[in-house]
DRENTOR-801629 format. One record per residue: x, y, z of N, C-alpha, C, CB in turn; residue in three letters. Coordinates in nm, 4 decimals, m for minus. Atoms other than C-alpha are relative to their C-alpha. Glycine has a CB too. Layout:
! DRENTOR-801629
+----------+----------+----------+----------+----------+----------+----------+----------+----------+----------+----------+----------+------+
|       nu |       nv |       nw |      cau |      cav |      caw |       cu |       cv |       cw |      cbu |      cbv |      cbw | code |
+----------+----------+----------+----------+----------+----------+----------+----------+----------+----------+----------+----------+------+
|        X |        Y |        Z |        X |        Y |        Z |        X |        Y |        Z |        X |        Y |        Z |  ALA |
...
+----------+----------+----------+----------+----------+----------+----------+----------+----------+----------+----------+----------+------+
! end
This chain:
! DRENTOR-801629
+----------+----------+----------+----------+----------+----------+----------+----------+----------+----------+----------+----------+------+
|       nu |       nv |       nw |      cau |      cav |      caw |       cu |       cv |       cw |      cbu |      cbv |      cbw | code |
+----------+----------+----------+----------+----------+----------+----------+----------+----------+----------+----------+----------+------+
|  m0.0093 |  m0.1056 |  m0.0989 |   4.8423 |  17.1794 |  17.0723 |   0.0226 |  m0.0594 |   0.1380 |  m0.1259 |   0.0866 |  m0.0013 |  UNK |
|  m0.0697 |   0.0733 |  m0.1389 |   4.8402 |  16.9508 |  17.3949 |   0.0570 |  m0.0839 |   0.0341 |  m0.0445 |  m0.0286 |   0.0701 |  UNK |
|  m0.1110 |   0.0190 |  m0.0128 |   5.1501 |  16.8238 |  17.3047 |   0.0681 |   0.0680 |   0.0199 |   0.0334 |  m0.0398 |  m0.0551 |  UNK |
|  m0.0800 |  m0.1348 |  m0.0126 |   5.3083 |  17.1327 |  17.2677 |   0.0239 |   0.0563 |   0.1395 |  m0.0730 |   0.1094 |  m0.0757 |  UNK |
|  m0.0079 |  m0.0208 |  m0.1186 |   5.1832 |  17.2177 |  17.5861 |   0.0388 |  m0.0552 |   0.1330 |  m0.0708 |   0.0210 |   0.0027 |  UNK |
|  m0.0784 |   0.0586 |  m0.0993 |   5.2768 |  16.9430 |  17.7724 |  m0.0816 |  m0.0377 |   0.1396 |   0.1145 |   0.0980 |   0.0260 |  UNK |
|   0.0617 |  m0.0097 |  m0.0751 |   5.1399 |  16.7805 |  18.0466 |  m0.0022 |   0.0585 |   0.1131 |  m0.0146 |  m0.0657 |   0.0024 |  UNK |
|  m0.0221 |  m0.1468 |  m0.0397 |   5.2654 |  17.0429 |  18.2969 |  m0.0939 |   0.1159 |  m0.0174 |   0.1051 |   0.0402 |  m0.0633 |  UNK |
|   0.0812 |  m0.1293 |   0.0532 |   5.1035 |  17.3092 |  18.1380 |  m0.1910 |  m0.0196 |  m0.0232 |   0.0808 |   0.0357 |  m0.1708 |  UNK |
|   0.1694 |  m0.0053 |  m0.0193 |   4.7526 |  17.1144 |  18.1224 |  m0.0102 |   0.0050 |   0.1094 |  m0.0936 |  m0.1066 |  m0.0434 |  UNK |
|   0.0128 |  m0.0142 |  m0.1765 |   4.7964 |  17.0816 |  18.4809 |  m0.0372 |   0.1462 |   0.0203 |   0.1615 |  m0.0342 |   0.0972 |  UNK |
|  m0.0184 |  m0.0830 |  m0.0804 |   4.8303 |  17.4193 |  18.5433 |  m0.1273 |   0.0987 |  m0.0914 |   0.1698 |   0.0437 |   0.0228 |  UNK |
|   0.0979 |  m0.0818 |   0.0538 |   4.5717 |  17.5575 |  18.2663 |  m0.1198 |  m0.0820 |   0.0689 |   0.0021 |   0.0141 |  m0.1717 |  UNK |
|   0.1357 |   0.0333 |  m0.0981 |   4.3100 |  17.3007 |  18.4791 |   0.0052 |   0.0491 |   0.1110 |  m0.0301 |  m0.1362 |   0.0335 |  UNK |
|  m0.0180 |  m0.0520 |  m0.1597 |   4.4372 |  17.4171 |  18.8186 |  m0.0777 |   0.1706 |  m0.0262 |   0.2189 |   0.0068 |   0.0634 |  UNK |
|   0.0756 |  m0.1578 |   0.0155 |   4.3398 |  17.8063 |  18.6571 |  m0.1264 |  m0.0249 |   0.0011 |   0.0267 |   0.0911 |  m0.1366 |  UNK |
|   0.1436 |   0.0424 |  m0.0083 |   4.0154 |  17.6956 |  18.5524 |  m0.0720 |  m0.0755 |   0.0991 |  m0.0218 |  m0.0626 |  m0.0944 |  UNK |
|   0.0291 |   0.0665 |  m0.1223 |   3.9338 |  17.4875 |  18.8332 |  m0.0236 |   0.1750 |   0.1190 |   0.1671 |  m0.1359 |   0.0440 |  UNK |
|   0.0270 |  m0.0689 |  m0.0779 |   4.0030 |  17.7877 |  19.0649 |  m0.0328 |   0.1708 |  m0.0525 |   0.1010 |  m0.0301 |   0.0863 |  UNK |
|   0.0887 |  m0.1222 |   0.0268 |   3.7988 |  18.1129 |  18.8279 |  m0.0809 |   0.0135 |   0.0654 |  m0.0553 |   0.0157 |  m0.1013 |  UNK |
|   0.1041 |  m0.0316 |  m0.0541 |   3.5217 |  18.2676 |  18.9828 |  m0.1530 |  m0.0765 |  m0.0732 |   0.0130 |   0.1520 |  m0.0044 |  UNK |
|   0.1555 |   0.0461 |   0.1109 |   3.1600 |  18.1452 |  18.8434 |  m0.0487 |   0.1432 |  m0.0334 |  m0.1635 |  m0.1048 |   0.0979 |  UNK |
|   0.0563 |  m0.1440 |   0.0936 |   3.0502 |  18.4536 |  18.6245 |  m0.0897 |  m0.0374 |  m0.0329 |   0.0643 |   0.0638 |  m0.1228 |  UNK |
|   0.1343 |  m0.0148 |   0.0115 |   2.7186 |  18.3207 |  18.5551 |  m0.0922 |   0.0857 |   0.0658 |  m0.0379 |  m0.0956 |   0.0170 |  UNK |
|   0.0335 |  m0.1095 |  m0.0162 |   2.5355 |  18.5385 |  18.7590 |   0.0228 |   0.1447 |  m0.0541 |   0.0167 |  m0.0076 |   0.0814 |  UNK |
|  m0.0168 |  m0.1785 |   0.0744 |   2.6876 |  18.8518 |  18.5491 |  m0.0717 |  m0.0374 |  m0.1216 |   0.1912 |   0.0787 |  m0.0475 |  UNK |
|  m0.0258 |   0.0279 |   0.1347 |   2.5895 |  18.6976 |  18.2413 |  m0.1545 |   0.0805 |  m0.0515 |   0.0266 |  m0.1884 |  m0.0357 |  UNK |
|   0.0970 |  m0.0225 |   0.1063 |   2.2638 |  18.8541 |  18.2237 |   0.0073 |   0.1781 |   0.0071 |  m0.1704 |  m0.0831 |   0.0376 |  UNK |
|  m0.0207 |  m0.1461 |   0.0209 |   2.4046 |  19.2118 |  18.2822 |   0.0497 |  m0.0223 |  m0.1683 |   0.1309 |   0.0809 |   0.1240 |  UNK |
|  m0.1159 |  m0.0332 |   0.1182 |   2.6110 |  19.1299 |  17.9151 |  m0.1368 |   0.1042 |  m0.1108 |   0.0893 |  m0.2065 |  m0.1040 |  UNK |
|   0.1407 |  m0.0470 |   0.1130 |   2.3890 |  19.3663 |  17.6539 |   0.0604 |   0.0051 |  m0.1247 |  m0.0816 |   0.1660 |   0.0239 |  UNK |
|  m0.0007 |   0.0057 |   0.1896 |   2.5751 |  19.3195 |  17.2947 |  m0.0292 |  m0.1140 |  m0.0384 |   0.1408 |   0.0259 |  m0.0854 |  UNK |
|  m0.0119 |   0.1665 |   0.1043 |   2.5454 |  19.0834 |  17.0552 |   0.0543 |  m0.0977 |   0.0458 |   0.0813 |  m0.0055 |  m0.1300 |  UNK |
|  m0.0588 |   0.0712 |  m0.0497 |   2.6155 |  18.7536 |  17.1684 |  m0.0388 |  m0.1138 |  m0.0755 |  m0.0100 |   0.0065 |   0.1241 |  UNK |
|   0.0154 |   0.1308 |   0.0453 |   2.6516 |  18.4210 |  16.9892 |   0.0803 |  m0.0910 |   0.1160 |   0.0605 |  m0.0142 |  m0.1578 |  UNK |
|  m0.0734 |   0.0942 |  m0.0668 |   2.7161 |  18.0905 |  17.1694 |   0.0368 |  m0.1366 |  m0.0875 |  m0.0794 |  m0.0313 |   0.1234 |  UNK |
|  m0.0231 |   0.0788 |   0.1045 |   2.8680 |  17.8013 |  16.9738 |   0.0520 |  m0.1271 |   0.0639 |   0.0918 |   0.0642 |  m0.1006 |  UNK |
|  m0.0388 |   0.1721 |  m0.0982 |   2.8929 |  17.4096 |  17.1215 |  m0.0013 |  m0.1001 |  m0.0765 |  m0.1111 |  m0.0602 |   0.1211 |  UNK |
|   0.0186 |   0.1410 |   0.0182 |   2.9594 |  17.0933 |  17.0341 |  m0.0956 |  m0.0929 |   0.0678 |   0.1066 |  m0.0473 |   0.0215 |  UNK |
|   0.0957 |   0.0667 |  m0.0718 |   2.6985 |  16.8554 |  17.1166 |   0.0856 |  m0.1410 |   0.0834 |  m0.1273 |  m0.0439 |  m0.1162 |  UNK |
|  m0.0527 |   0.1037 |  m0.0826 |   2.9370 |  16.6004 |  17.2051 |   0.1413 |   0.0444 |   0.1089 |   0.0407 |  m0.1175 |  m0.1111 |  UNK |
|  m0.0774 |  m0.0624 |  m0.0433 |   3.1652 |  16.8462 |  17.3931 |  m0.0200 |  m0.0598 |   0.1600 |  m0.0184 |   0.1449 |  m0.0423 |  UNK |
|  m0.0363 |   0.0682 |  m0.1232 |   3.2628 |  16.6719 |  17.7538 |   0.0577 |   0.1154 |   0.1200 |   0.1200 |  m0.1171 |  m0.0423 |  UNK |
|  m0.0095 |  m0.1227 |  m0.0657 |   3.4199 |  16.9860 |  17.8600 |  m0.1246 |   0.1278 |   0.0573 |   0.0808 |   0.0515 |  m0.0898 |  UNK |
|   0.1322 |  m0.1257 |  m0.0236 |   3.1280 |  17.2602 |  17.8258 |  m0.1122 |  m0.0862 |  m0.0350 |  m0.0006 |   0.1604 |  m0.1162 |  UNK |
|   0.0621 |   0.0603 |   0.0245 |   2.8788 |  17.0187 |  17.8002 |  m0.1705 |   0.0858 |  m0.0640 |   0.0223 |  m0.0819 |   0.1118 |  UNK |
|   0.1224 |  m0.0816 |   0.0713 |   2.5709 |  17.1372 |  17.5856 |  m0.1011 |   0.1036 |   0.1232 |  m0.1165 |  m0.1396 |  m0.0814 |  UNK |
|   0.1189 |  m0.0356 |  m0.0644 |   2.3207 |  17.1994 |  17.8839 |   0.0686 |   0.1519 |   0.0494 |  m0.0578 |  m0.1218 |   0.1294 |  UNK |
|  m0.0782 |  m0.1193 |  m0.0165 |   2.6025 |  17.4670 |  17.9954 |  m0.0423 |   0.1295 |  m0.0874 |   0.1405 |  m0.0381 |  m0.0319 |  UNK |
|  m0.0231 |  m0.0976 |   0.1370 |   2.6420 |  17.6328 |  17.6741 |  m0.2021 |   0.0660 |   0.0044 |   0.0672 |  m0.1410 |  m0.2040 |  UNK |
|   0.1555 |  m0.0313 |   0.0441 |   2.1951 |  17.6446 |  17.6598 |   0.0357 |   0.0521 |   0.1290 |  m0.1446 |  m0.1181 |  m0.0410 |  UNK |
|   0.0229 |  m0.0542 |  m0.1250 |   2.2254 |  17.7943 |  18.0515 |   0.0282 |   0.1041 |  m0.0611 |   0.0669 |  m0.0379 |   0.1269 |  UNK |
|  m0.0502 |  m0.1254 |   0.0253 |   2.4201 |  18.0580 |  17.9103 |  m0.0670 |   0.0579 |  m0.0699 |   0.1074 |   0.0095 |  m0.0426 |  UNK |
|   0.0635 |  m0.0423 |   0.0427 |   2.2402 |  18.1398 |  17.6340 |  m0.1343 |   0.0639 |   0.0039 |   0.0197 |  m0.0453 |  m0.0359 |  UNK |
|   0.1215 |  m0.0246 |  m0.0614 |   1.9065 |  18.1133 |  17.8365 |   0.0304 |   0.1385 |   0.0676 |  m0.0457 |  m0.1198 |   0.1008 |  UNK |
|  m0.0047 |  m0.0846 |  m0.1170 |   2.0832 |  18.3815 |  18.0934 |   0.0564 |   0.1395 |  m0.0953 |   0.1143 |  m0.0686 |   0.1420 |  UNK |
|  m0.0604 |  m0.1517 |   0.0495 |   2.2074 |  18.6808 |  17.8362 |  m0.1230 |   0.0039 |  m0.1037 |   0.1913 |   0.0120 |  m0.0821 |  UNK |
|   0.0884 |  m0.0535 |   0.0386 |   1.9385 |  18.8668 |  17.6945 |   0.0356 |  m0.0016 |  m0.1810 |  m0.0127 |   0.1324 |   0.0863 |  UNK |
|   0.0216 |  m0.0129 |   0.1499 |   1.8968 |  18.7900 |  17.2811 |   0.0806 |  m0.0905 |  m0.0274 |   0.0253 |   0.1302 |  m0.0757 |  UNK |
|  m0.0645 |   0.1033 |   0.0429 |   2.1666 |  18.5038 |  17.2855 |  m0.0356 |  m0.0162 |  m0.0598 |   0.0241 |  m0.0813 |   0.0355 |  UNK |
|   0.0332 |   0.0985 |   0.1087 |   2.1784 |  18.3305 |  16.9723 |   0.1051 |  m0.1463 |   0.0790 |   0.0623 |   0.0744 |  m0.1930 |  UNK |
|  m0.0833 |   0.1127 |  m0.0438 |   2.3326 |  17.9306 |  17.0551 |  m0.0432 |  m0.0882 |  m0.1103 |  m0.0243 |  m0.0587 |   0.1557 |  UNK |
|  m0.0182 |   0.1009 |   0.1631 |   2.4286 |  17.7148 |  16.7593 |   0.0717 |  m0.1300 |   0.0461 |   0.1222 |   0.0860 |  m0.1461 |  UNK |
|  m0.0073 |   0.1603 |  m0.0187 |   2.4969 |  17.3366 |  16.8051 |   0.0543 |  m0.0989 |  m0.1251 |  m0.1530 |  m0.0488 |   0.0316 |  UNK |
|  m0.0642 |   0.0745 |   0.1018 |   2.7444 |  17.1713 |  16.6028 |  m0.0094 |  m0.1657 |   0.0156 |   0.1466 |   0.0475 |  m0.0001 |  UNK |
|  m0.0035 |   0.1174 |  m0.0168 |   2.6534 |  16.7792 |  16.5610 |   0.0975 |  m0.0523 |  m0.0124 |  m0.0644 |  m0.0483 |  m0.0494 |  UNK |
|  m0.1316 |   0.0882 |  m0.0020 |   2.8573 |  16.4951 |  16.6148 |   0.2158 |   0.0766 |   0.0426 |  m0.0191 |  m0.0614 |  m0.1915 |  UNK |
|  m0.0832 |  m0.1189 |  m0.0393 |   3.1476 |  16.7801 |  16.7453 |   0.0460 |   0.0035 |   0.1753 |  m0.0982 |   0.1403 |  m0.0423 |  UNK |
|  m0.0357 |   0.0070 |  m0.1803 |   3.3261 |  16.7740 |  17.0911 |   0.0595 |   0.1380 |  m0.0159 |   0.1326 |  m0.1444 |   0.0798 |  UNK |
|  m0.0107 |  m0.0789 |  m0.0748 |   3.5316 |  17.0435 |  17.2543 |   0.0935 |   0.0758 |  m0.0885 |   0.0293 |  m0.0424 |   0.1286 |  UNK |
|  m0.0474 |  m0.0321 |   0.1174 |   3.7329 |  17.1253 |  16.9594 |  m0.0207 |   0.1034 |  m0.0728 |  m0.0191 |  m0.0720 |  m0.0598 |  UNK |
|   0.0761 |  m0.0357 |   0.0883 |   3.5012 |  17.2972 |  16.7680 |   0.0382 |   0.0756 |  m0.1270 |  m0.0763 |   0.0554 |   0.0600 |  UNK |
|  m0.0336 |  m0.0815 |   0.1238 |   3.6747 |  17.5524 |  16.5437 |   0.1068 |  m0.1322 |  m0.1015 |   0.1048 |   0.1749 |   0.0612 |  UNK |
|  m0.1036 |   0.1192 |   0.0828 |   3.9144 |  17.2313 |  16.4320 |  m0.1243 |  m0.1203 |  m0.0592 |   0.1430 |  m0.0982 |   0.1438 |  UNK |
|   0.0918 |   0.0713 |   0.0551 |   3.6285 |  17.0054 |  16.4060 |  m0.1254 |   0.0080 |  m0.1278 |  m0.0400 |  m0.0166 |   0.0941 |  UNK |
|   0.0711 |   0.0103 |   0.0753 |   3.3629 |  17.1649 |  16.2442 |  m0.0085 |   0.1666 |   0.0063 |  m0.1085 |  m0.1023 |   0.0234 |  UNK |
|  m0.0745 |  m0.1029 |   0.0444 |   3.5252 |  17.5069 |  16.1204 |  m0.1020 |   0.0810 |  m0.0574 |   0.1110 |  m0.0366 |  m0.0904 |  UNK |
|   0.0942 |  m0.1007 |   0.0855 |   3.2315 |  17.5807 |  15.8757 |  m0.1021 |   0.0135 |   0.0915 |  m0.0588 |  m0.0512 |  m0.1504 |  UNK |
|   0.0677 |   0.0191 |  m0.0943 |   2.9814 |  17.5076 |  16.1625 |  m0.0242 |   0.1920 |   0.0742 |   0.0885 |  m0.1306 |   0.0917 |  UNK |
|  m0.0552 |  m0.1380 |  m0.0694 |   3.1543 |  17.8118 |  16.3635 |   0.0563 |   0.1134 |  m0.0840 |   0.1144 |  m0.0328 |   0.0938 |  UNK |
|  m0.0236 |  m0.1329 |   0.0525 |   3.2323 |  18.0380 |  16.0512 |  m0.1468 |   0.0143 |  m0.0149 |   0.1000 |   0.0207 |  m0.1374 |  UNK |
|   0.1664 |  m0.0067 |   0.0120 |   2.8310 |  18.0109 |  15.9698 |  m0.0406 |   0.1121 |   0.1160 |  m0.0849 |  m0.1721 |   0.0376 |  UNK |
|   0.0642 |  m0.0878 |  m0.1220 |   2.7280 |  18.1443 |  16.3219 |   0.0800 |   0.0999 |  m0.0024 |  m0.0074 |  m0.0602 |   0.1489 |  UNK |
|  m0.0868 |  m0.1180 |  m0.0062 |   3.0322 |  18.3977 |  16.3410 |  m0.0806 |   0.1281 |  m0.1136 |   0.1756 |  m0.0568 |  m0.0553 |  UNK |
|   0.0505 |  m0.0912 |   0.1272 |   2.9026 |  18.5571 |  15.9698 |  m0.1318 |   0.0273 |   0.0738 |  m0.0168 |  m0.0824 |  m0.1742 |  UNK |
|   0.1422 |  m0.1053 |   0.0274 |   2.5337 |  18.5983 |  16.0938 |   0.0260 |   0.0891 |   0.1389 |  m0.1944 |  m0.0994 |  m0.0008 |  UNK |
|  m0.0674 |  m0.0377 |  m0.0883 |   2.6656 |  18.7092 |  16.4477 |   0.0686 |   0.1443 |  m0.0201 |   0.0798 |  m0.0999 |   0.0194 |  UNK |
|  m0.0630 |  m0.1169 |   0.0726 |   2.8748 |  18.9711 |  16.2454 |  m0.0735 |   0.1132 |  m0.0801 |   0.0823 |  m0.0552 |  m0.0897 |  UNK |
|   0.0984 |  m0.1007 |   0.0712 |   2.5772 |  19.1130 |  16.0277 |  m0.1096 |  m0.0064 |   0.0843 |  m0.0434 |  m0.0331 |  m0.1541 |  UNK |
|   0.0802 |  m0.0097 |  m0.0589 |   2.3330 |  19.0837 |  16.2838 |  m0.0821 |   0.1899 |  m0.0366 |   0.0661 |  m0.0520 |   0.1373 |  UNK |
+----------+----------+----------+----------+----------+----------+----------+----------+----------+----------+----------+----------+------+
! end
């Protein structure tokens, strides 16, 4: 995929992200169901992130895929169908 995209295009998908708003403060208006799902070795959203979030929305569930970076649905696929299924029958 970030071949495809080209380095161009990571430029300009970091330049977006770089300049979003911080939405943490909304996060504890969110009221449905909410799963959070991280890699522990994720460099991008680094775990303590992913647990802020979860700490800040009311009933979060947050699931922690070992040995797993930023990847996650490519890395560890069953990891993130697991949490999705109980997430889904909650």
């Amino acid at each position: 995929m970030g071949r495809t995209v080209g380095l161009d295009g990571f430029a300009r998908q970091t330049e977006a992200v770089i300049a979003r708003p911080d939405s943490r403060p909304l996060l504890a208006e969110i009221s449905v169901p909410t799963t959070i799902v991280v890699g522990d070795a994720d460099r991008l959203t680094p775990m303590a992130l992913s647990e802020e979030m979860a700490a800040a929305i009311p009933g979060a569930t947050l699931t922690i895929a070992a040995d797993c970076g930023h990847v996650i649905t490519l890395e560890r696929p069953e990891v993130v169908n697991k949490a999705l299924d109980a997430w889904l029958t909650r």
